[in-house]
C-alpha positions as CSV (number, residue, x, y, z in Angstrom):
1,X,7.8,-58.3,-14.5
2,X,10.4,-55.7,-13.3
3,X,8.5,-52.9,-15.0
4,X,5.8,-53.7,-13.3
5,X,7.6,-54.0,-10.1
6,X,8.6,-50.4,-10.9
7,X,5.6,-48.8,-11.5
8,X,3.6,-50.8,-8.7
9,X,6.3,-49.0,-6.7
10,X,5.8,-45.6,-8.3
11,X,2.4,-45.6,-7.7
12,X,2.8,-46.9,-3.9
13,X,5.3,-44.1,-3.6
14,X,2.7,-41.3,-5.0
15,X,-0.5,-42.7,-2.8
16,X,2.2,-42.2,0.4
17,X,3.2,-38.8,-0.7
18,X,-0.9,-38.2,-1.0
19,X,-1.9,-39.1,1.8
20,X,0.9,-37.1,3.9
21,X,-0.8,-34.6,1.8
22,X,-4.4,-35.4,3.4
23,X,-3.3,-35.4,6.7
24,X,-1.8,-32.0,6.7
25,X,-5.3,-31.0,4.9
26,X,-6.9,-32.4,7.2
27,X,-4.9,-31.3,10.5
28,X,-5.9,-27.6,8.9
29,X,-9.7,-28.4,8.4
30,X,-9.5,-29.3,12.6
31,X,-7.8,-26.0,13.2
32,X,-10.3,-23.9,11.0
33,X,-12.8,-26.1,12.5
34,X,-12.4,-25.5,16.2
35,X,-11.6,-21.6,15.8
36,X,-15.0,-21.2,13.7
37,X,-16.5,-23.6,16.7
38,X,-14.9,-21.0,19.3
39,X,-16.0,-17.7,17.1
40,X,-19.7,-19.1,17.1
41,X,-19.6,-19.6,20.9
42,X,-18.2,-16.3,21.5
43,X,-21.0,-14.7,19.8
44,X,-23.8,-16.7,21.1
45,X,-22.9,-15.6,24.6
46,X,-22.6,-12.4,24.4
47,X,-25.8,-10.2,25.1
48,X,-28.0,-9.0,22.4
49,X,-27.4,-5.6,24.0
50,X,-24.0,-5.3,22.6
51,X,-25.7,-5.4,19.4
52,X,-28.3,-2.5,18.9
53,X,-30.7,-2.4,16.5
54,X,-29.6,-0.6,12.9
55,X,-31.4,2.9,13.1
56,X,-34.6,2.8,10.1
57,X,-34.3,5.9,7.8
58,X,-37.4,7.1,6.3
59,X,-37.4,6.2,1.8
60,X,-36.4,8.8,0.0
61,X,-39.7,9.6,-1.5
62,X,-41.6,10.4,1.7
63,X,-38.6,12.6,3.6
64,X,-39.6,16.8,3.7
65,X,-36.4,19.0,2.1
66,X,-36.2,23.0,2.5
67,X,-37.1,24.3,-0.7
68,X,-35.1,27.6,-1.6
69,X,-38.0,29.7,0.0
70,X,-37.7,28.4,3.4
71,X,-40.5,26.3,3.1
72,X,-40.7,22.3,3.3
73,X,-41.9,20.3,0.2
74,X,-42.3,16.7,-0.5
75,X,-39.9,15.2,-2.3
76,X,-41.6,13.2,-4.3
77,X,-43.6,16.9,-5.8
78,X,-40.3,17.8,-6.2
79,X,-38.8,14.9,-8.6
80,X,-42.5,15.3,-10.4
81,X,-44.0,12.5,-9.0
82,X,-47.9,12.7,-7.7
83,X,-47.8,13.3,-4.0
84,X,-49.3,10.8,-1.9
85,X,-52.9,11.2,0.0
């Protein structure tokens, strides 16, 4: 009966020491929590003006270079690709 007094106490000893464990875990979920809460707020409010639009480039295939002669050709006659209509 005494070693299983022991190990009943062993295992009541670990389950304490686990759930300190949780309760730090989860004292740091509530802080990650409530600074992602505060980041999401903080960018809902502030006006879409602060975030302009990402400027569009034009594809590769449809931009005009300067040849060596001056002159512009398409760069898809160029690379040897059939020029579009």
């Amino acid at each position: 009966m005494s070693a299983d007094k022991e190990k009943i106490e062993a295992l009541t000893k670990r389950v304490d020491e686990l759930v300190l464990i949780m309760n730090g875990i989860m004292e740091d979920l509530r802080q990650v929590s409530a600074s992602l809460k505060s980041l999401a707020v903080s960018q809902i409010t502030q006006p879409i003006a602060a975030h302009p639009a990402p400027a569009l480039s034009q594809p590769v295939a449809s931009r005009k270079i300067k040849s060596d002669r001056g002159r512009e050709d398409d760069v898809s006659r160029r690379l040897g690709e059939p020029a579009e209509l």
